[in-house]
N, CA, C and O atoms as CSV, one atom per row, in Angstrom:
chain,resi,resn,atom,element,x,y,z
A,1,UNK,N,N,-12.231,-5.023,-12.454
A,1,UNK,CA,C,-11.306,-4.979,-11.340
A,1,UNK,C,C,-11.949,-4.198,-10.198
A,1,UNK,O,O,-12.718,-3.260,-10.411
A,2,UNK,N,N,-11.622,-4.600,-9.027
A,2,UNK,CA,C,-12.016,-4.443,-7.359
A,2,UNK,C,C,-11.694,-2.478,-7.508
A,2,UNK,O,O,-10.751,-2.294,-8.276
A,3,UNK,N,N,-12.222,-1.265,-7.000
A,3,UNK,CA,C,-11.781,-0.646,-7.079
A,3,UNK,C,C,-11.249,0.209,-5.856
A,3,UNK,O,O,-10.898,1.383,-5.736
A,4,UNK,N,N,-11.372,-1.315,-4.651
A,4,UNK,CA,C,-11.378,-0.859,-3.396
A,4,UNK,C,C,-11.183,-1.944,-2.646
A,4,UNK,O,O,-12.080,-2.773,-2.806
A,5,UNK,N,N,-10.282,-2.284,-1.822
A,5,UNK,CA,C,-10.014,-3.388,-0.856
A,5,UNK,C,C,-10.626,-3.005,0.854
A,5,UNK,O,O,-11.305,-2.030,1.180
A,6,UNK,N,N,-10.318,-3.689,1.393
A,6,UNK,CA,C,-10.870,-3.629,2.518
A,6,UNK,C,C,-9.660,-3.078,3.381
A,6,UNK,O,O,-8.664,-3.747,3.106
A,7,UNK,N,N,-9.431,-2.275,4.158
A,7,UNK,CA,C,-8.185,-1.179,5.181
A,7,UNK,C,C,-6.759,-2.497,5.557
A,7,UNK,O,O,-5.563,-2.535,5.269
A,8,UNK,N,N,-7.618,-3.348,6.261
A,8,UNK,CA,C,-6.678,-4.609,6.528
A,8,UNK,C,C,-5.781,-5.340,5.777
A,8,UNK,O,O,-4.760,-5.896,6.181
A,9,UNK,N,N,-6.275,-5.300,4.535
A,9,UNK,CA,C,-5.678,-5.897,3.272
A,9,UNK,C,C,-4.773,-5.265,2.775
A,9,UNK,O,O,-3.711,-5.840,2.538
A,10,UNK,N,N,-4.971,-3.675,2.431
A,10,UNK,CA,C,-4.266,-2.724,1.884
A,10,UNK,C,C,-2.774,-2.595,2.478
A,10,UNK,O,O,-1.638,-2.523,2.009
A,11,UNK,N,N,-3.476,-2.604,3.988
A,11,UNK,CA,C,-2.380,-2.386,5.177
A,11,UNK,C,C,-1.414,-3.241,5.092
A,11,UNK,O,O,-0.283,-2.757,5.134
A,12,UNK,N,N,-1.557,-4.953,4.928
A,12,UNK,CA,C,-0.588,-5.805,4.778
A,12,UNK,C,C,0.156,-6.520,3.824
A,12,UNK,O,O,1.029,-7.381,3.932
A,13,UNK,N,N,-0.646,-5.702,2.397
A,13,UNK,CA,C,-0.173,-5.556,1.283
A,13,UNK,C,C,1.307,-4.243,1.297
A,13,UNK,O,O,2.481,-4.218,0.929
A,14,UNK,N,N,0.583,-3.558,1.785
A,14,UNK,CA,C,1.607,-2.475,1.754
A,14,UNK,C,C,3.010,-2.614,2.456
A,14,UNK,O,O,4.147,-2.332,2.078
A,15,UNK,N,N,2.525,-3.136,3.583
A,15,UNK,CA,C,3.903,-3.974,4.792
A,15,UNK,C,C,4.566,-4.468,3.807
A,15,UNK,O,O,5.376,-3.824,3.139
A,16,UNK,N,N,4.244,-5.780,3.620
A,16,UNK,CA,C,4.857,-6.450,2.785
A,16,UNK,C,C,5.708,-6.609,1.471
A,16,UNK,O,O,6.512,-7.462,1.092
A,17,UNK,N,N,5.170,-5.354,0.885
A,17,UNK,CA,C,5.872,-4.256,0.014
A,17,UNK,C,C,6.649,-3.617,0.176
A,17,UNK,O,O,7.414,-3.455,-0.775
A,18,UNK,N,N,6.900,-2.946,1.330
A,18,UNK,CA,C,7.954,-2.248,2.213
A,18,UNK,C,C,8.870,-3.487,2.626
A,18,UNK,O,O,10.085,-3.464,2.430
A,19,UNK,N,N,8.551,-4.014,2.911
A,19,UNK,CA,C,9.663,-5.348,3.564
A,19,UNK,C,C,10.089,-5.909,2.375
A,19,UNK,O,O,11.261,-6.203,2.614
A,20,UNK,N,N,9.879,-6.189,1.399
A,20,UNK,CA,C,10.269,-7.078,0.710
A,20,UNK,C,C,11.447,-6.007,-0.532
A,20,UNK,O,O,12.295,-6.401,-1.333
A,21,UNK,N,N,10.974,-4.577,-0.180
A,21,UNK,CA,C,11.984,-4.276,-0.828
A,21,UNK,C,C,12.778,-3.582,-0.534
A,21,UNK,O,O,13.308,-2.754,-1.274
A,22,UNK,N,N,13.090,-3.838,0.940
A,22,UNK,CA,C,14.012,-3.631,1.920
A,22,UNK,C,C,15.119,-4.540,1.673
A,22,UNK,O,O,16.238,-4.461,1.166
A,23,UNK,N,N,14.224,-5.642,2.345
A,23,UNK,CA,C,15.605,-6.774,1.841
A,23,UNK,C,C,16.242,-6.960,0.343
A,23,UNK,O,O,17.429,-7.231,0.163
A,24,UNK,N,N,15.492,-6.815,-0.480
A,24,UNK,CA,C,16.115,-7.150,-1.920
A,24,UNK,C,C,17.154,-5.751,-2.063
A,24,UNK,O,O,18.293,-5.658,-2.522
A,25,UNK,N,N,16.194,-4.678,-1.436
A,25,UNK,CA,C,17.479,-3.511,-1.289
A,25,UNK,C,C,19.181,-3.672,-0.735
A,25,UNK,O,O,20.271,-3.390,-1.232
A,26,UNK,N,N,18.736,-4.262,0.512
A,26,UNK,CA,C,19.813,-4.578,1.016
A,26,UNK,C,C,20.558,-5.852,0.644
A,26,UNK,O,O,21.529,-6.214,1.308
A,27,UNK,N,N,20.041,-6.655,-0.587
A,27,UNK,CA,C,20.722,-7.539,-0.768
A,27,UNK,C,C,21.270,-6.810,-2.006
A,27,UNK,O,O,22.417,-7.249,-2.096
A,28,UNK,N,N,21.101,-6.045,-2.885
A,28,UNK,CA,C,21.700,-5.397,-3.454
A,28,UNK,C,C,23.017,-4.731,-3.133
A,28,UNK,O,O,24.086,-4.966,-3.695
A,29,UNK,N,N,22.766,-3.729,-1.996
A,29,UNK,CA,C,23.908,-3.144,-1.479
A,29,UNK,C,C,24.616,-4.424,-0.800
A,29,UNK,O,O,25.842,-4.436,-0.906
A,30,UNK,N,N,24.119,-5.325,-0.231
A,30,UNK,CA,C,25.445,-6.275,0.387
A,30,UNK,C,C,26.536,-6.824,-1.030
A,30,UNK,O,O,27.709,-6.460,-1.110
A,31,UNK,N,N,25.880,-7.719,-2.033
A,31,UNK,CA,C,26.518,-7.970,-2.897
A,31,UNK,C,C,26.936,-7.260,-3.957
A,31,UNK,O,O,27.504,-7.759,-4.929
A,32,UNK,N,N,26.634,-5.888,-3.795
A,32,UNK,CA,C,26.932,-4.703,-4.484
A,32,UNK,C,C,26.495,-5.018,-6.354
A,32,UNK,O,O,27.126,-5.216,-7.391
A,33,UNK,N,N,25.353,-4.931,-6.024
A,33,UNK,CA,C,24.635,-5.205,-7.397
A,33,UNK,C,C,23.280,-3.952,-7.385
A,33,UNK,O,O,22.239,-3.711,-6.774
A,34,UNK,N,N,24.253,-3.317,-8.672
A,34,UNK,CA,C,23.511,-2.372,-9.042
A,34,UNK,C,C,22.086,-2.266,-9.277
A,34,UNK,O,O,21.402,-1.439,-8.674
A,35,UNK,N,N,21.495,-3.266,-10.337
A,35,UNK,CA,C,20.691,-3.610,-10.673
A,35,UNK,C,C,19.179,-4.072,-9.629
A,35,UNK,O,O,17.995,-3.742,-9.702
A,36,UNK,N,N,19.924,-4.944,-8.728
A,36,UNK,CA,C,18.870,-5.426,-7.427
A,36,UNK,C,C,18.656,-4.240,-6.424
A,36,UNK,O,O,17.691,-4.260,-5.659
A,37,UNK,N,N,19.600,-3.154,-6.428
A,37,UNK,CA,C,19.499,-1.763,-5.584
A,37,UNK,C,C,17.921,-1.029,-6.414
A,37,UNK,O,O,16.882,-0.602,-5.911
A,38,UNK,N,N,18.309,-1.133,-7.646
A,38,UNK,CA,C,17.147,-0.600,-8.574
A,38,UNK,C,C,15.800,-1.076,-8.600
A,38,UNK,O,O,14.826,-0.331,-8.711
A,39,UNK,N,N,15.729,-2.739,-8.461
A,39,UNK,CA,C,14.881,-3.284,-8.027
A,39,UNK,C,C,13.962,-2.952,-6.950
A,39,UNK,O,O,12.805,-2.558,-7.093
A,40,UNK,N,N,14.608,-3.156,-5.811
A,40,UNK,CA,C,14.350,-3.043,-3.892
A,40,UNK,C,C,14.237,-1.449,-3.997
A,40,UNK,O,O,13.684,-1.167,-2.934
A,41,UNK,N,N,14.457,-0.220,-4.701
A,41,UNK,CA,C,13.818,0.823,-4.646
A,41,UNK,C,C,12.242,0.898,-5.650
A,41,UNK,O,O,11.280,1.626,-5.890
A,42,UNK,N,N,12.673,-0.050,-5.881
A,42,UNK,CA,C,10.982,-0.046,-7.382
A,42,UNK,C,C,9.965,-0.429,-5.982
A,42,UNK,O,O,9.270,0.236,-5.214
A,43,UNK,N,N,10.372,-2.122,-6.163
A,43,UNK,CA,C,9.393,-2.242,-5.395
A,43,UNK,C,C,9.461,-1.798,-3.666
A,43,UNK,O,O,9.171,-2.757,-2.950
A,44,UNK,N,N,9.673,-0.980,-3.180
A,44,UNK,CA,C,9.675,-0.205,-1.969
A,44,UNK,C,C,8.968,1.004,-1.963
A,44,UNK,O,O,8.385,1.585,-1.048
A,45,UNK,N,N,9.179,1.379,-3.569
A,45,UNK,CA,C,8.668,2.684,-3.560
A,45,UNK,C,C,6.661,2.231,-4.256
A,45,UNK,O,O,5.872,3.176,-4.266
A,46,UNK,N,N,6.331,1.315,-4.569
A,46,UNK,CA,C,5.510,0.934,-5.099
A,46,UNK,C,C,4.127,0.615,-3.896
A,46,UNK,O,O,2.955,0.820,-4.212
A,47,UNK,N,N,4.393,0.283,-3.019
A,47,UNK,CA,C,3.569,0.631,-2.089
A,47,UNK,C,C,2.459,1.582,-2.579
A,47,UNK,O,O,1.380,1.175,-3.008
A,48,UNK,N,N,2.891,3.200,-2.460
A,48,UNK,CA,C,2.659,4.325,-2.502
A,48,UNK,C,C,1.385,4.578,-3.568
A,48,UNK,O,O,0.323,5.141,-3.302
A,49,UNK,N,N,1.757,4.057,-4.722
A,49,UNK,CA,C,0.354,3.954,-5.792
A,49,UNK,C,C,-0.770,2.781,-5.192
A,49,UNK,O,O,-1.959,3.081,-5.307
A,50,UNK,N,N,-0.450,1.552,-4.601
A,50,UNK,CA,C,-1.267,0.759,-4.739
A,50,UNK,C,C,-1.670,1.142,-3.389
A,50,UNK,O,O,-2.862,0.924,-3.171
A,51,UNK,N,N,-1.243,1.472,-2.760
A,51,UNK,CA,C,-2.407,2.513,-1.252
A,51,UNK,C,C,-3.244,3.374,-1.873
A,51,UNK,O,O,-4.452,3.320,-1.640
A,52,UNK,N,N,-2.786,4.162,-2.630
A,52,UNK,CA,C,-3.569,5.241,-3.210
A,52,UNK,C,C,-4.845,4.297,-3.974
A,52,UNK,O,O,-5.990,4.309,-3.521
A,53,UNK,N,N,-4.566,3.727,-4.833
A,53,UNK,CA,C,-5.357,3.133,-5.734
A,53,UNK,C,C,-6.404,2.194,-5.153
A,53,UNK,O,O,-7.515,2.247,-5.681
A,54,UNK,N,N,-6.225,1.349,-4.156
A,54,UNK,CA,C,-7.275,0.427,-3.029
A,54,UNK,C,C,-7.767,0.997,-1.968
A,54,UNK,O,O,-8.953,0.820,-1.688
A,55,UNK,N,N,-7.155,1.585,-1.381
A,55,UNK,CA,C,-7.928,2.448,-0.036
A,55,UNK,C,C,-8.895,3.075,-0.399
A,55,UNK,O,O,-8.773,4.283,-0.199
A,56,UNK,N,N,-9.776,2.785,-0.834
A,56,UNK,CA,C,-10.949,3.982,-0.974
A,56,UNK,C,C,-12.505,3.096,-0.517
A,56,UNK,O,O,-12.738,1.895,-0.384
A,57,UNK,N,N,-13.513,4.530,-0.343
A,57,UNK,CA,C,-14.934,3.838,0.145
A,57,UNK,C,C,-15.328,2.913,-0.948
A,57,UNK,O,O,-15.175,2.874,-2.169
A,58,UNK,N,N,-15.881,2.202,-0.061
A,58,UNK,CA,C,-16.403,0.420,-1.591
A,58,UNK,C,C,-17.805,1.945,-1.630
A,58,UNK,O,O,-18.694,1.114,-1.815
A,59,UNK,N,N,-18.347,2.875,-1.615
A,59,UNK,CA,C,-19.447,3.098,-1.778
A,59,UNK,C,C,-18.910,4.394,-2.461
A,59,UNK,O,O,-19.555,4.127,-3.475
A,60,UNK,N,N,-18.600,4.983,-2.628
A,60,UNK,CA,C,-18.144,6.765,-2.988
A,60,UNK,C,C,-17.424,6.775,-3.865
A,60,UNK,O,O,-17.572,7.482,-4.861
A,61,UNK,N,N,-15.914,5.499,-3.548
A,61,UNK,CA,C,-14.557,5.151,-4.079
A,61,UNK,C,C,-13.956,6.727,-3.891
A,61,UNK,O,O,-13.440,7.213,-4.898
A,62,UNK,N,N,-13.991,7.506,-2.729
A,62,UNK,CA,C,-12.763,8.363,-2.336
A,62,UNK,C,C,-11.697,8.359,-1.744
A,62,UNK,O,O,-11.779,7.618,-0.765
A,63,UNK,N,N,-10.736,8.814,-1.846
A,63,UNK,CA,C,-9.819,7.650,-0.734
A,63,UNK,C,C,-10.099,8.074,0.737
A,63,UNK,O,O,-10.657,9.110,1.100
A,64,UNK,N,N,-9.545,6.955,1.604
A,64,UNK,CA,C,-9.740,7.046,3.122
A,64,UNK,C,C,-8.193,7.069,3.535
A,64,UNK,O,O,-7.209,6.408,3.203
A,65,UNK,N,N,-8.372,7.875,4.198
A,65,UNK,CA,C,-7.184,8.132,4.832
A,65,UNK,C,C,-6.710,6.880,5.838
A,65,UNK,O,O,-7.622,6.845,6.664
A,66,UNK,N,N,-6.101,6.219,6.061
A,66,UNK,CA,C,-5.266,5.368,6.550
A,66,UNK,C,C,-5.561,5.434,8.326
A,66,UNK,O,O,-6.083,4.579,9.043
A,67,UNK,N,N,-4.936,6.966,8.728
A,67,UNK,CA,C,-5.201,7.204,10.243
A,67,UNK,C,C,-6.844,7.554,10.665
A,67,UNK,O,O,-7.289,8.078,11.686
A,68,UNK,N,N,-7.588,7.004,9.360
A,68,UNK,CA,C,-9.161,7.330,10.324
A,68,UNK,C,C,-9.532,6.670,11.180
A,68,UNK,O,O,-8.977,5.572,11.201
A,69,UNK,N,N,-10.350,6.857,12.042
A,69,UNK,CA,C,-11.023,6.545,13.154
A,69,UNK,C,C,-12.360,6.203,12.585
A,69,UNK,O,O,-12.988,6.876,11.768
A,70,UNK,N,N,-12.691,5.138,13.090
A,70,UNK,CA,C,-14.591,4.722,12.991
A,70,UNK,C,C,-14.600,3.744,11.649
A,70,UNK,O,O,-13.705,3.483,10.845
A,71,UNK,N,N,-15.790,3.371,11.726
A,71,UNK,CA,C,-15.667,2.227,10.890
A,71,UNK,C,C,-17.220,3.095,9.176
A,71,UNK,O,O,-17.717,2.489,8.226
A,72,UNK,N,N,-17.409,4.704,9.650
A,72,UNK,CA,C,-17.787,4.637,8.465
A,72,UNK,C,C,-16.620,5.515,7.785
A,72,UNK,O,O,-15.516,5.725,8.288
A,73,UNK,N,N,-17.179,6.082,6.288
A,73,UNK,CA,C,-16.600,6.878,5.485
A,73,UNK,C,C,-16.843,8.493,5.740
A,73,UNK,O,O,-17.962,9.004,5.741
A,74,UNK,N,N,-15.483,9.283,5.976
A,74,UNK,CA,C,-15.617,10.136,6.089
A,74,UNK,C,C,-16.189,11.191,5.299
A,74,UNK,O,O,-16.301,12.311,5.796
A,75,UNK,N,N,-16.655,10.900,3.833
A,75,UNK,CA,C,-17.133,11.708,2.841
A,75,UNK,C,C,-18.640,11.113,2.499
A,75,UNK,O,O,-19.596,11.843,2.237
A,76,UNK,N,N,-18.690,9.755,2.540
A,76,UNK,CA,C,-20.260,9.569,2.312
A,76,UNK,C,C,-21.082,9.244,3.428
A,76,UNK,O,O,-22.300,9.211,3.252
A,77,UNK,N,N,-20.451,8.920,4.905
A,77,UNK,CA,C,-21.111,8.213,6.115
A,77,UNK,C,C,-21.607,7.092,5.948
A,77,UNK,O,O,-22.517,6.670,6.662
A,78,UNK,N,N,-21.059,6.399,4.926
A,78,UNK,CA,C,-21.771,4.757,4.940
A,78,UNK,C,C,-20.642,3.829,5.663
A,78,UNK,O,O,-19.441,4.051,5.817
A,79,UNK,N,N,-21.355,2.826,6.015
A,79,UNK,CA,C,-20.319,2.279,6.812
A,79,UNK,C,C,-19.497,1.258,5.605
A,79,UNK,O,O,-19.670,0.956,4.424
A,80,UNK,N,N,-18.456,0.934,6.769
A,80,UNK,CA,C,-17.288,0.466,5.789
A,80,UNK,C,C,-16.956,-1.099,6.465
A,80,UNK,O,O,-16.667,-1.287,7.647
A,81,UNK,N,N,-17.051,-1.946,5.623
A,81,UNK,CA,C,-16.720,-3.683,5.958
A,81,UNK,C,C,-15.391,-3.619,6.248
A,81,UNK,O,O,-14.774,-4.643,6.541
């Protein structure tokens, strides 16, 4: 397994994670179903590991912080695809 995605990927993985368990959240609370509330907080809150776990240098594998600037790695200086 990959132990590192590329910033762009992570980023719209993560969106999409957030959105998707927004709505299932809120389709929970609309139809007042306990269960789908439990859901739409799983996956909402799930983001959070799989940022942690892909964001990192393809060369070092430390993580990169999200708000960096520049296109190398702040811990090894290699550049980053």
């Amino acid at each position: 397994m990959k132990r590192s995605l590329p910033k762009r990927t992570v980023n719209i993985v993560c969106a999409l994670l957030i959105l998707a368990g927004l709505v299932i959240l809120g389709l929970g609370e609309k139809n007042a179903i306990e269960t789908l509330k439990w859901i739409g907080l799983i996956v909402l809150i799930s983001f959070l590991p799989f940022r942690f776990m892909f964001l990192r240098c393809p060369h070092c594998y430390r993580y990169l912080d999200s708000t960096g600037k520049g296109n190398t790695c702040p811990w090894c200086g290699k550049e980053l695809k």
